[in-house]
Structure formats: structure tokens, C-alpha cells
C-alpha positions as protocol buffer text, in pm:
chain_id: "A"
residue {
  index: 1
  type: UNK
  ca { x: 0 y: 0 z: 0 }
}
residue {
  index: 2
  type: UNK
  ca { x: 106 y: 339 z: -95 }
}
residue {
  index: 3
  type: UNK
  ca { x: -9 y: 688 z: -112 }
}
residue {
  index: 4
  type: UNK
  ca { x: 220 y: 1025 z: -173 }
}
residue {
  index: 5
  type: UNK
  ca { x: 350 y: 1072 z: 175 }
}
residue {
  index: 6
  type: UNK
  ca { x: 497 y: 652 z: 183 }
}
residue {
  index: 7
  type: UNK
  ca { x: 409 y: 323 z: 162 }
}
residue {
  index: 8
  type: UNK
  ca { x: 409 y: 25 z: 368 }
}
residue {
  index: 9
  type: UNK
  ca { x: 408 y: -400 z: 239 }
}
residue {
  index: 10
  type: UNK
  ca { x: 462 y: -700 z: 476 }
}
residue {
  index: 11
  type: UNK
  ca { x: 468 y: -1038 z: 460 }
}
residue {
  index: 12
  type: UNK
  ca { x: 228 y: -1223 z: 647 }
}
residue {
  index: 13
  type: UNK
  ca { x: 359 y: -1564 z: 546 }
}
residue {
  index: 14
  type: UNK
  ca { x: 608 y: -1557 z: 742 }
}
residue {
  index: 15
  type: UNK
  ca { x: 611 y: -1732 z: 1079 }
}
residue {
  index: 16
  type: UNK
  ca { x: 583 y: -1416 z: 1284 }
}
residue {
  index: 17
  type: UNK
  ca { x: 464 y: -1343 z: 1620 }
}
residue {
  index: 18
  type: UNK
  ca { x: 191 y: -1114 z: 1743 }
}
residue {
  index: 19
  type: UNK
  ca { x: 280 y: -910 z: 2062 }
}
residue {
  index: 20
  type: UNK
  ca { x: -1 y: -656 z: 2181 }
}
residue {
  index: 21
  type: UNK
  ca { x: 129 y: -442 z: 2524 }
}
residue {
  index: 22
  type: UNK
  ca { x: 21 y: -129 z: 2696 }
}
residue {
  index: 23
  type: UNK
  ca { x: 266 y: 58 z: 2872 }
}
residue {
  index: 24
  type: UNK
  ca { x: 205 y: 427 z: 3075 }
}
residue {
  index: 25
  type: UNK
  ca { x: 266 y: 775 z: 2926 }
}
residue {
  index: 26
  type: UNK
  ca { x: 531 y: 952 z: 3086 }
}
residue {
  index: 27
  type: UNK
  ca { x: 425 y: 1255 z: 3262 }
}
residue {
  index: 28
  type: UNK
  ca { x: 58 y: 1249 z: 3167 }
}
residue {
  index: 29
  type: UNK
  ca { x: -218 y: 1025 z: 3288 }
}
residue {
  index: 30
  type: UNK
  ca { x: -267 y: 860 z: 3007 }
}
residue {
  index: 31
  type: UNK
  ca { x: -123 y: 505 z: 2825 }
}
residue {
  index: 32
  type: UNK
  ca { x: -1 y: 426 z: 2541 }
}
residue {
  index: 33
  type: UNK
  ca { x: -31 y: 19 z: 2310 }
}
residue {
  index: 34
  type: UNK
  ca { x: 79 y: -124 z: 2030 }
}
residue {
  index: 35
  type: UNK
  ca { x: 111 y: -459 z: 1859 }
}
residue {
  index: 36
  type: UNK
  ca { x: 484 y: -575 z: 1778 }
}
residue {
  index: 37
  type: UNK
  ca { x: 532 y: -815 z: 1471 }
}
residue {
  index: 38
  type: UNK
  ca { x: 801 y: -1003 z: 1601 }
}
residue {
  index: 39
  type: UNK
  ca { x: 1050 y: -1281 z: 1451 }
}
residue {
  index: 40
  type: UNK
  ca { x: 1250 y: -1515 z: 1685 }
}
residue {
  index: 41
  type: UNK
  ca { x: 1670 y: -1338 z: 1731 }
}
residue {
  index: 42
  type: UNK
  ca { x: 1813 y: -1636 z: 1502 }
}
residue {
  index: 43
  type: UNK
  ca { x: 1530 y: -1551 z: 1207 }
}
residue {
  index: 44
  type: UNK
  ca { x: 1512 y: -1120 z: 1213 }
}
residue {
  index: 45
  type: UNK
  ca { x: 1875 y: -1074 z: 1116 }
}
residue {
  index: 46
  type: UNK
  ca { x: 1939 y: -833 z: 809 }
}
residue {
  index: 47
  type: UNK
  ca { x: 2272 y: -732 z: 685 }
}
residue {
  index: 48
  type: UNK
  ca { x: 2374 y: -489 z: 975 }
}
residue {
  index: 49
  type: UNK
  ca { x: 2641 y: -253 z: 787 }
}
residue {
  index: 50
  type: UNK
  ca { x: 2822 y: -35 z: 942 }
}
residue {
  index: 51
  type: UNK
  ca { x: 2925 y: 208 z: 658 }
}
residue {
  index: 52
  type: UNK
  ca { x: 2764 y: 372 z: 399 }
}
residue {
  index: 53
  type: UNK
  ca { x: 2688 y: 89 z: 84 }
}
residue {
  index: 54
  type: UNK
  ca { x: 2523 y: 157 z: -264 }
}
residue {
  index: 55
  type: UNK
  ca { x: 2327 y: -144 z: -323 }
}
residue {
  index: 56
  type: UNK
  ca { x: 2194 y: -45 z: -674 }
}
residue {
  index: 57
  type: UNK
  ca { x: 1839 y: -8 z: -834 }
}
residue {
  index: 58
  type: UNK
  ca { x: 1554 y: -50 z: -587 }
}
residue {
  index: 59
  type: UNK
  ca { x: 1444 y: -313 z: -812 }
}
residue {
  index: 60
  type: UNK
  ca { x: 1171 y: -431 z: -482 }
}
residue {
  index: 61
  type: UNK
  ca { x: 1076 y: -33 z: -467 }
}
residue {
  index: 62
  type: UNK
  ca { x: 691 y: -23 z: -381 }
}
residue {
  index: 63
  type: UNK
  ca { x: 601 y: 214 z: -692 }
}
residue {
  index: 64
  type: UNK
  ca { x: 724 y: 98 z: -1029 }
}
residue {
  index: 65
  type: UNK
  ca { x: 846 y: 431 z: -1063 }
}
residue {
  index: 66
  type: UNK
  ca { x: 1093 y: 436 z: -821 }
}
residue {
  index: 67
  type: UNK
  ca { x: 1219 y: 131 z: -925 }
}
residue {
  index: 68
  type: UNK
  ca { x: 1537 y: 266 z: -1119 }
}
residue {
  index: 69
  type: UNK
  ca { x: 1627 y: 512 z: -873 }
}
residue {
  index: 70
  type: UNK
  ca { x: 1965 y: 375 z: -645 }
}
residue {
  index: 71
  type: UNK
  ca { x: 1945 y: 277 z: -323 }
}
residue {
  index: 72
  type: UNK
  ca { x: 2203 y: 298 z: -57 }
}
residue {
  index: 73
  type: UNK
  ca { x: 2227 y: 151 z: 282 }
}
residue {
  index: 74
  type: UNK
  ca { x: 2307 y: 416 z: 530 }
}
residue {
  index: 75
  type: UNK
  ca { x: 2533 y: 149 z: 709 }
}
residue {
  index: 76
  type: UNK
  ca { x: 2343 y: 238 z: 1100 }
}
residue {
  index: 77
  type: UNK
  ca { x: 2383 y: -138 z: 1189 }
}
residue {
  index: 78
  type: UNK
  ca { x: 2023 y: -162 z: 1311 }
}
residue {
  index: 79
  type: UNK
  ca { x: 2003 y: -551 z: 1380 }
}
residue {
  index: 80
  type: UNK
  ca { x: 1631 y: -640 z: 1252 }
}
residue {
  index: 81
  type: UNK
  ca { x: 1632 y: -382 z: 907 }
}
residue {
  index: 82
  type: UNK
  ca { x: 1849 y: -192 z: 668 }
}
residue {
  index: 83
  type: UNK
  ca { x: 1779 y: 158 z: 721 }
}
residue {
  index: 84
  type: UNK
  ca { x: 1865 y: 266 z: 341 }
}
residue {
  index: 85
  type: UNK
  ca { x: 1804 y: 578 z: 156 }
}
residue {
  index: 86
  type: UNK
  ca { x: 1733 y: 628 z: -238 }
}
residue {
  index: 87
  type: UNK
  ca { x: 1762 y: 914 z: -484 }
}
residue {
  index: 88
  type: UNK
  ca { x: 1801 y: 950 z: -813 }
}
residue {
  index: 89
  type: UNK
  ca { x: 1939 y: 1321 z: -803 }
}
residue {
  index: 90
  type: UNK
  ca { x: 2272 y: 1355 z: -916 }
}
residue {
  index: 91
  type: UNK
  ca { x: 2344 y: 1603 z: -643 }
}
residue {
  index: 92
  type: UNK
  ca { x: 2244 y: 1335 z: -384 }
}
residue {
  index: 93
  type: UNK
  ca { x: 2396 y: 1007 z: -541 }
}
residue {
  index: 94
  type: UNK
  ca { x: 2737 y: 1219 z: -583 }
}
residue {
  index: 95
  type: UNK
  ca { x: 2785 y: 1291 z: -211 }
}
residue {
  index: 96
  type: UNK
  ca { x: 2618 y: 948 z: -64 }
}
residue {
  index: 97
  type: UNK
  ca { x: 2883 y: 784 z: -322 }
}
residue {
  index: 98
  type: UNK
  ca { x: 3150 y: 978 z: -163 }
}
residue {
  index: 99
  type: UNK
  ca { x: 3059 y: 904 z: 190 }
}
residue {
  index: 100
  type: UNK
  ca { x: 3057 y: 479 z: 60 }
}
residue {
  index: 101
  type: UNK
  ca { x: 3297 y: 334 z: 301 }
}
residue {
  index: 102
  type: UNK
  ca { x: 3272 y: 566 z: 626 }
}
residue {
  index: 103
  type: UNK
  ca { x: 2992 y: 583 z: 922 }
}
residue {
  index: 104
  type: UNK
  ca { x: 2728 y: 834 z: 811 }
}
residue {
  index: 105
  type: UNK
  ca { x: 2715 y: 950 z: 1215 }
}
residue {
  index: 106
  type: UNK
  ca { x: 3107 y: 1019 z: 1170 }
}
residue {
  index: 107
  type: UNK
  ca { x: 3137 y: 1331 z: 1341 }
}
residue {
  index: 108
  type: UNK
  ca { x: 3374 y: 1458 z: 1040 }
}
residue {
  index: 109
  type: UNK
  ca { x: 3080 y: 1303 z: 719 }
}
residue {
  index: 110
  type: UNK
  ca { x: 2872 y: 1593 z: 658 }
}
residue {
  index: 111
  type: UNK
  ca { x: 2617 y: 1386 z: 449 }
}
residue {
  index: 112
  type: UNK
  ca { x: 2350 y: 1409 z: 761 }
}
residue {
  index: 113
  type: UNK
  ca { x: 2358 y: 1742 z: 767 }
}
residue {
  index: 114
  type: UNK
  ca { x: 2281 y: 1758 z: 400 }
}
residue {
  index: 115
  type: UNK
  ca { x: 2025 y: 1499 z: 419 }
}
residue {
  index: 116
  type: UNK
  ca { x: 1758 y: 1741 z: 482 }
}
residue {
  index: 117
  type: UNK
  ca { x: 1860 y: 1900 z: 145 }
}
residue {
  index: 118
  type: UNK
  ca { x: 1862 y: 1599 z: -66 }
}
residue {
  index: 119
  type: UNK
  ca { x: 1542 y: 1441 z: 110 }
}
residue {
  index: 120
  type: UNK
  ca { x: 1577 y: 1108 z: -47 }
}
residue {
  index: 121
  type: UNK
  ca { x: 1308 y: 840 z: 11 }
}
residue {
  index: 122
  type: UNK
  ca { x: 1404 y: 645 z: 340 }
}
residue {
  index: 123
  type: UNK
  ca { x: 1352 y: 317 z: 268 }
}
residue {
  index: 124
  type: UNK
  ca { x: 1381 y: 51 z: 581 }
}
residue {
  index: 125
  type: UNK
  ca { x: 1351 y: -327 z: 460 }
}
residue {
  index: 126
  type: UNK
  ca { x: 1304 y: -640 z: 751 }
}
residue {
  index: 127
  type: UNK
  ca { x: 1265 y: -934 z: 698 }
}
residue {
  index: 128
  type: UNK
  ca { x: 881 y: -878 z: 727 }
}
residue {
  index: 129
  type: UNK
  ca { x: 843 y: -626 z: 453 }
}
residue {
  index: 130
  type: UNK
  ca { x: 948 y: -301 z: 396 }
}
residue {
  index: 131
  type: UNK
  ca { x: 851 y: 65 z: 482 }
}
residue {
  index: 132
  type: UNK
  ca { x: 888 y: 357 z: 247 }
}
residue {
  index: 133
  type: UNK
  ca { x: 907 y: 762 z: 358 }
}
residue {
  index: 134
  type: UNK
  ca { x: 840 y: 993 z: 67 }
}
residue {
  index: 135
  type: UNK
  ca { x: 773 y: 1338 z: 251 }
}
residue {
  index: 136
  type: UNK
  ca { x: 1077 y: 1577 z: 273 }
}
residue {
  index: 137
  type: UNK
  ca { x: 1319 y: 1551 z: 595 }
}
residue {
  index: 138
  type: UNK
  ca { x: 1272 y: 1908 z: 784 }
}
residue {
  index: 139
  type: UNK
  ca { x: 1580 y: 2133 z: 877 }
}
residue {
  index: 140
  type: UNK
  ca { x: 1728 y: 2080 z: 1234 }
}
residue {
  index: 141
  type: UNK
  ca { x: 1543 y: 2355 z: 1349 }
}
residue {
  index: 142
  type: UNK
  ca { x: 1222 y: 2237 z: 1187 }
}
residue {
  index: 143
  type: UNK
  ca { x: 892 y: 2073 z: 1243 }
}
residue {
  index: 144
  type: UNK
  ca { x: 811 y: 1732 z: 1133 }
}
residue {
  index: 145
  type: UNK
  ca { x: 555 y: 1666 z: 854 }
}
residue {
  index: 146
  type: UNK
  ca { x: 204 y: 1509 z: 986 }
}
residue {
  index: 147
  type: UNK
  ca { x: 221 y: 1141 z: 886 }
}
residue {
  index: 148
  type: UNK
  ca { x: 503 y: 891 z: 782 }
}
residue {
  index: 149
  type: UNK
  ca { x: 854 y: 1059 z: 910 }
}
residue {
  index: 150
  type: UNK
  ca { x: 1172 y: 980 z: 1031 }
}
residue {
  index: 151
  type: UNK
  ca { x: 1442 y: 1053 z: 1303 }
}
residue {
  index: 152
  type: UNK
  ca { x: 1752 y: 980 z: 1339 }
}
residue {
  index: 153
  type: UNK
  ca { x: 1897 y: 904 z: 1695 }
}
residue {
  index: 154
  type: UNK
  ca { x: 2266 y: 806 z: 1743 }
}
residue {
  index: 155
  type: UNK
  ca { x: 2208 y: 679 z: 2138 }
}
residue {
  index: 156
  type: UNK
  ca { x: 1939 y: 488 z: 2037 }
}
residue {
  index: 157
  type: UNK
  ca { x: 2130 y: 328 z: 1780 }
}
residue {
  index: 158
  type: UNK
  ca { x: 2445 y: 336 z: 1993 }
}
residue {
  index: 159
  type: UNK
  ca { x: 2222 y: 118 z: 2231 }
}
residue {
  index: 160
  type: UNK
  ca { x: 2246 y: -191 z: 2024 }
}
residue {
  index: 161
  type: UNK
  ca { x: 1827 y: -219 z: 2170 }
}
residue {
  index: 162
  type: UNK
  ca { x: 1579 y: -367 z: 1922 }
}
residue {
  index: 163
  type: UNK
  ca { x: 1291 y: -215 z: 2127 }
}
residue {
  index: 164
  type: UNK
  ca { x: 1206 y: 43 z: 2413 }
}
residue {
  index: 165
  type: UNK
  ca { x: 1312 y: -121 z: 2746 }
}
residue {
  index: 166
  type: UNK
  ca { x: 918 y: -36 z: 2831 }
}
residue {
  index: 167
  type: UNK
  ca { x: 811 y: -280 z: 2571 }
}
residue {
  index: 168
  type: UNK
  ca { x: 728 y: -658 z: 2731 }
}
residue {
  index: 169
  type: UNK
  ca { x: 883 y: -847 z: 2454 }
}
residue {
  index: 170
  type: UNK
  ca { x: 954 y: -1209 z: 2541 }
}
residue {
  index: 171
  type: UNK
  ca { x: 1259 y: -1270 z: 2570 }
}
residue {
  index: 172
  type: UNK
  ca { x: 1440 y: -1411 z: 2225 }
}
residue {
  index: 173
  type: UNK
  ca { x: 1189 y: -1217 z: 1971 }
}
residue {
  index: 174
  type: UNK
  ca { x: 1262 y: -873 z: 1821 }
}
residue {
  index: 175
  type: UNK
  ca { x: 1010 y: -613 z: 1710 }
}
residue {
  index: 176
  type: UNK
  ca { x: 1069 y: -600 z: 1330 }
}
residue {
  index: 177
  type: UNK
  ca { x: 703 y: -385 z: 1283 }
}
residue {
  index: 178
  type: UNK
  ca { x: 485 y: -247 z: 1523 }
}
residue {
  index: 179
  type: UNK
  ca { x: 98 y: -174 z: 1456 }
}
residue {
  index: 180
  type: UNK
  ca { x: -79 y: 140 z: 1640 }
}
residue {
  index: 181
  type: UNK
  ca { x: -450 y: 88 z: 1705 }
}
residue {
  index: 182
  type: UNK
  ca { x: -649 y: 388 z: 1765 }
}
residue {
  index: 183
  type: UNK
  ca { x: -589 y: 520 z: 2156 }
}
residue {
  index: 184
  type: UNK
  ca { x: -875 y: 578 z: 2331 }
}
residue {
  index: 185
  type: UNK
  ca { x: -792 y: 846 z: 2540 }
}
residue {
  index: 186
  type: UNK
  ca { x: -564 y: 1082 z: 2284 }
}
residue {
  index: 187
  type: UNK
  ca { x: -555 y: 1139 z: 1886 }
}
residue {
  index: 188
  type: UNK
  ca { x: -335 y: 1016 z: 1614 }
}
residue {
  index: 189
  type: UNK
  ca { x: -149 y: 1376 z: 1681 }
}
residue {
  index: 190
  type: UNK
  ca { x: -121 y: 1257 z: 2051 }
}
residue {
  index: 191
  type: UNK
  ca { x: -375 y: 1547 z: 2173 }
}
residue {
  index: 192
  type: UNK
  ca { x: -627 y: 1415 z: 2415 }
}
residue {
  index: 193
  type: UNK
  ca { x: -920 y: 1347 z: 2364 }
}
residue {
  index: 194
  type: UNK
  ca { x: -1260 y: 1185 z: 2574 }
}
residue {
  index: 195
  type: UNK
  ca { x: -1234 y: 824 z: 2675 }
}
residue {
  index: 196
  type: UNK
  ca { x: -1338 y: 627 z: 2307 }
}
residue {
  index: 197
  type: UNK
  ca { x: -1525 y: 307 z: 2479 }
}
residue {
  index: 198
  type: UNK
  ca { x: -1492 y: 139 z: 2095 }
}
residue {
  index: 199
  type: UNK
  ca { x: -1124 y: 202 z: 2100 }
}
residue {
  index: 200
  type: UNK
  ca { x: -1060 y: 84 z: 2430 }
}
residue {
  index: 201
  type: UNK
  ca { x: -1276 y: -255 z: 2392 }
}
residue {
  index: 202
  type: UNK
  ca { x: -1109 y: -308 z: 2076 }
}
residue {
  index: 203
  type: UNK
  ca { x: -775 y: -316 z: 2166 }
}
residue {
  index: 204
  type: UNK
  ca { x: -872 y: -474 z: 2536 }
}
residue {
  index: 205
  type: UNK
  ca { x: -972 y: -787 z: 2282 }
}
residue {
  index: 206
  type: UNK
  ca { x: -589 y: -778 z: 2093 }
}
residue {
  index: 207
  type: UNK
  ca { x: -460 y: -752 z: 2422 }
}
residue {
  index: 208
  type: UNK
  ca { x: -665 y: -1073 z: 2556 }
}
residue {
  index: 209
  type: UNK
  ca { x: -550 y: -1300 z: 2236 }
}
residue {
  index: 210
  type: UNK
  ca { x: -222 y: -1143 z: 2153 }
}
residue {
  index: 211
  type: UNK
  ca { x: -72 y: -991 z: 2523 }
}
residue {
  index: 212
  type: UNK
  ca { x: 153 y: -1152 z: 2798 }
}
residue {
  index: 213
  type: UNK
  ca { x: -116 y: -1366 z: 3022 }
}
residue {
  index: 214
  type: UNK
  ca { x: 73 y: -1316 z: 3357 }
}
residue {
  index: 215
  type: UNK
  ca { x: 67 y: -930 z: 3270 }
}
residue {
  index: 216
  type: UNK
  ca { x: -323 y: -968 z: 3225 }
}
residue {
  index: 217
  type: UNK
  ca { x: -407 y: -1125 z: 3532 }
}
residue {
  index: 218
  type: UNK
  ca { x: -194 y: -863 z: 3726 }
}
residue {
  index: 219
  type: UNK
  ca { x: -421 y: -595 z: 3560 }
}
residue {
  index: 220
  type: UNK
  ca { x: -783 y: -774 z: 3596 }
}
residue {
  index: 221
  type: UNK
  ca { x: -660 y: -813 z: 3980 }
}
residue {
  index: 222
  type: UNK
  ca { x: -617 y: -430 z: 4037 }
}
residue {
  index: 223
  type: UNK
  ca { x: -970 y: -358 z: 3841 }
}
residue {
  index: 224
  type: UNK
  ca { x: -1155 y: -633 z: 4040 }
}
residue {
  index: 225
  type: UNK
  ca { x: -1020 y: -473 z: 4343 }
}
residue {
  index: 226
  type: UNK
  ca { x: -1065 y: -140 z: 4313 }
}
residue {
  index: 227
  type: UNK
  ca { x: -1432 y: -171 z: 4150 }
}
residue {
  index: 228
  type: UNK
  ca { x: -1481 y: -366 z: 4489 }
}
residue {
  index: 229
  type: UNK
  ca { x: -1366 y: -82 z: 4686 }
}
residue {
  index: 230
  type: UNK
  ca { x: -1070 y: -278 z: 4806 }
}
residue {
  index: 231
  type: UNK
  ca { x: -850 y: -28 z: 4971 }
}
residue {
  index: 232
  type: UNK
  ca { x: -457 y: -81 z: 4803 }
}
residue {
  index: 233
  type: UNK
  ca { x: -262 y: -203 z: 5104 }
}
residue {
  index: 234
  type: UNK
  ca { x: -461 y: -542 z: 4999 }
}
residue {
  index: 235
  type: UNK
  ca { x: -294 y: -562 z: 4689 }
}
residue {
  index: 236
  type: UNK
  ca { x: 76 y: -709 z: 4721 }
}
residue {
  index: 237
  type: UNK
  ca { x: 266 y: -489 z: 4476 }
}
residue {
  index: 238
  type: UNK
  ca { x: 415 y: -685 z: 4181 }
}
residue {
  index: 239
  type: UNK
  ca { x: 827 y: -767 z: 4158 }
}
residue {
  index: 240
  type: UNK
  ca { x: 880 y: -647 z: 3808 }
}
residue {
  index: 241
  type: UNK
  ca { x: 867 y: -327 z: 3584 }
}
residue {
  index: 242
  type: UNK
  ca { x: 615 y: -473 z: 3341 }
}
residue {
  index: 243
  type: UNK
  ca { x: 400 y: -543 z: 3627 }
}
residue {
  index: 244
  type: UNK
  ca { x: 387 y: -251 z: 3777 }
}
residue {
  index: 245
  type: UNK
  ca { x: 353 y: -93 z: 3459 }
}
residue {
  index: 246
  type: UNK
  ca { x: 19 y: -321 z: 3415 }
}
residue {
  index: 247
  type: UNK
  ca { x: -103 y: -175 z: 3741 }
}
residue {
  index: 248
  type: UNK
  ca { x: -64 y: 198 z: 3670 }
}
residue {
  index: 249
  type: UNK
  ca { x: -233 y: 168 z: 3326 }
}
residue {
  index: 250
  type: UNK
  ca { x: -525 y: -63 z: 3514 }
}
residue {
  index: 251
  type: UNK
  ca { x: -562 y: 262 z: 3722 }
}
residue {
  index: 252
  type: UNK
  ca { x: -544 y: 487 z: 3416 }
}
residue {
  index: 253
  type: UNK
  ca { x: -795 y: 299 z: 3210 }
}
residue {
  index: 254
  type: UNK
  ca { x: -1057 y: 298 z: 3541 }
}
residue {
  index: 255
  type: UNK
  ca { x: -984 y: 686 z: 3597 }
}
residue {
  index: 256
  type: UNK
  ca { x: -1048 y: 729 z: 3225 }
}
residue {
  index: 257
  type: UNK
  ca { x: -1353 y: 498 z: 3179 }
}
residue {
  index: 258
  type: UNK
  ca { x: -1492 y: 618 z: 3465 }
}
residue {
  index: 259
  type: UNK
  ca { x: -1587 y: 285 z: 3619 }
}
residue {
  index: 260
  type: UNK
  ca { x: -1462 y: 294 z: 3997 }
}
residue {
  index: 261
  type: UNK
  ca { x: -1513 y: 559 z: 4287 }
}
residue {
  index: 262
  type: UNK
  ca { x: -1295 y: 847 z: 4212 }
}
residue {
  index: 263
  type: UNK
  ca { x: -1195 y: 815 z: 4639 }
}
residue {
  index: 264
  type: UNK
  ca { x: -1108 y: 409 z: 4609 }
}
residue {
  index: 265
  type: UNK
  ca { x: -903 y: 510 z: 4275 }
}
residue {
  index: 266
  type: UNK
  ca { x: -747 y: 809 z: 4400 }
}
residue {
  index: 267
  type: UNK
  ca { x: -608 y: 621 z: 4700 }
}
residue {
  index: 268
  type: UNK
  ca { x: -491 y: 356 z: 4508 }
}
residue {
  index: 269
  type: UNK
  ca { x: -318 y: 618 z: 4239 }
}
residue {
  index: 270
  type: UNK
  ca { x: -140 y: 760 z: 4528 }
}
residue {
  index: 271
  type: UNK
  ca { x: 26 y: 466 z: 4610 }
}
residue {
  index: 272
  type: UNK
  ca { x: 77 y: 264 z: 4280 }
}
residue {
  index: 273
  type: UNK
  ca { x: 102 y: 551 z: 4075 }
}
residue {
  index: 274
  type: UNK
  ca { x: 255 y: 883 z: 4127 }
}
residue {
  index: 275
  type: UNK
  ca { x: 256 y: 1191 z: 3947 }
}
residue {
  index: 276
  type: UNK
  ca { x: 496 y: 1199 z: 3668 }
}
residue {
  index: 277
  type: UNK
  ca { x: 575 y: 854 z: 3689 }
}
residue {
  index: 278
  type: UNK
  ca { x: 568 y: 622 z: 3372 }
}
């Protein structure tokens, strides 16, 4: 599927593995979910170069069009994709050919800084699919388009992570696509917006066939009790981040719902889930 601003095509042949997870916002009272497409370590591996690499026509480009236009791997050593670029302005090809061979986050390679310039389609191929970015890369000090985008972040790279340390992925699978069902409690644009019951019962019933079943019963605890008017020093707080993560959104999702007495959830927020927290 494409449209002017990108495109997106996957695979679902492939053996992959469904993940849906909910983990808090930072600094707001609100949550945040998502569905990972995950492959087993051994399977997700892509070519992980370290310098840039012109690879030649895209001849798997989305749009016929761009099918003749060259495509380079930007060498970021991302473990589960090739984070490429392709262009066919001359401009472009002549200084990505010159930086072949070197990091492009060398301090001393000025192609980033001209990448806003260029803009060349960013191209990022797993071995699920591939995702295309059409819409022009803004200045430093500019604002990113609405829709598909990109960023480039050396410490996440540095990392070596395949995911957010927030994210409950099972040990041994990496994220090689992630799907974003519509939040009930903010937009697309991440404004708020009033609790969507549809949205939230829709992704409550990924979450029941897709998320971690230990996770689940630690949430369905906290909303049993609390709808019961339990008061919290009942509840034995769980051992792990991803627990305790599963408790504040249970809170968040009652507060937002409005489904429990605002005094029973407030006192239970206060302990389990403090201001500013994520």
C-alpha cells in the first residue's frame, strides 16, 4: 500500500509473532499500546552494515516508478532492518557515493547534515516487509511533517536495543514492525481526547489473544479490586517493571472509563502511581 507521503508491504507468510502491550505515558495520565510483529533473534537478522553501501536499483521499490532510482544503505547497523536511503538526483547520489565506506554519524561526514537538502526516500527493509518515507526531511530547526517521518537518533542506535526497554517483549523475539490501534484516550497527533469506549474494547480484545497472560491477570486483579472498593494495602505490589507498569495503566484505564469511585481510585493512584511517573 502506498499513497504520496509513503508506503508500507509485509509479509504475512512468514512465521511471525503477534505481541499486543500497553505501557504508561510519561508525565501524563494517560497510556499508550501497540502490537509488535516479532520474529525469533536467530530468524530477524538483516545485513547490519556499518558504513555507507550503494546497493543499486531498488528493483523491490513499492512504486514501479521508483524502481530505477539507487538505493544505498546508510550502514546504521540496526540488527532487525536496513535503514537505506534512495535518490536519483545527481546532487544526492554524488555525495552518498563519496561518503561509501565511512559511518554516516562520523562526526567529520557531513552527508546528515545535508540529508535534509537531498530528502531522499528512506527506505527501511526487515525481513517482514518493507517501509517507504516519501515526505521531505525538515531542517534541524524544523517541524516534522504530519504522517510517515523519520528521526535519526545516534544513542538509540548506539544502544544496540531492538525495542524500548518499556516494551514486554519475550525474551528471544525482536520487534521488526509495530501496529498502532487507535488510543482511546488521545488522537493520532497525541492530543487528548474523551475516553473512546470502541477504542478501548477493541484493543482490550488484541490484548486478551495477543498480550503476555501473567501481565493480564496482574491488571484484571487491580480492576476487580478497586471496582470492589478494596482499599490498596490489599494488593501485594508486583516484583517487576512490566508489572507494575500493568497496574498503573489498570488505574489509568478505570480513571479514564470512569468505572470505579474516584476516592477508592485516588487512593490507590497515590500509592501505585505517582505523578509523573511512567
Amino acid at each position: 500500500m502506498t499513497t504520496d507521503r509513503g508506503g508500507i508491504a509485509l509479509d504475512p507468510r512468514l512465521p511471525h509473532r503477534a505481541v499486543a502491550y500497553e505501557t504508561p505515558a510519561a508525565r501524563t495520565p494517560r497510556w499508550n499500546h501497540a502490537v509488535a510483529l516479532c520474529l525469533p533473534e536467530e530468524a530477524c537478522a538483516m545485513n547490519r552494515r556499518h558504513a555507507v553501501t550503494e546497493l543499486g536499483p531498488d528493483t523491490g521499490a513499492l512504486r514501479p516508478r521508483d524502481r530505477e532510482a539507487i538505493l544505498f544503505d546508510m550502514g546504521l547497523g540496526a540488527p532487525q532492518a536496513d535503514i537505506c536511503v534512495r535518490t536519483a538526483d545527481p546532487e544526492a547520489l554524488a555525495a552518498l557515493r563519496e561518503s561509501e565506506g565511512r559511518s554516516a554519524l562520523d562526526p567529520d561526514n557531513p552527508l546528515m547534515g545535508r540529508m535534509p537538502t537531498f530528502s531522499p526516500h528512506r527506505v527501511f527493509v526487515s525481513r517482514l516487509g518493507r517501509l517507504e518515507v516519501y515526505q521531505p526531511i525538515p531542517p534541524a530547526d524544523g517541524t516534522s511533517p504530519q504522517g510517515p517521518h523519520t528521526h535519526v537518533l545516534p544513542k538509540v542506535l548506539a544502544s544496540g536495543r531492538t525495542h524500548a526497554a518499556t516494551a514486554p517483549i519475550p525474551d528471544g523475539l525482536v520487534p521488526c514492525a509495530h501496529l498502532f490501534p487507535a488510543n482511546p484516550v488521545k488522537t493520532i497527533m497525541g492530543e487528548p481526547r474523551s475516553f473512546d469506549r470502541a477504542a478501548h474494547d477493541g484493543f482490550q480484545a488484541l490484548l486478551d489473544a495477543f498480550g503476555d497472560a501473567r501481565l493480564l491477570v496482574v491488571k484484571r486483579s487491580v480492576i476487580e479490586a478497586v471496582q470492589a472498593g478494596e482499599a490498596p494495602g490489599s494488593f501485594a505490589p508486583p516484583d517487576d517493571r512490566f508489572a507494575r507498569a500493568a497496574v498503573k495503566v489498570a488505574l489509568r484505564q478505570l480513571a479514564g472509563a470512569g468505572t470505579a469511585r474516584a476516592d477508592v481510585l485516588g487512593a490507590w493512584a497515590a500509592r501505585f502511581d505517582s505523578p509523573g511517573e511512567a
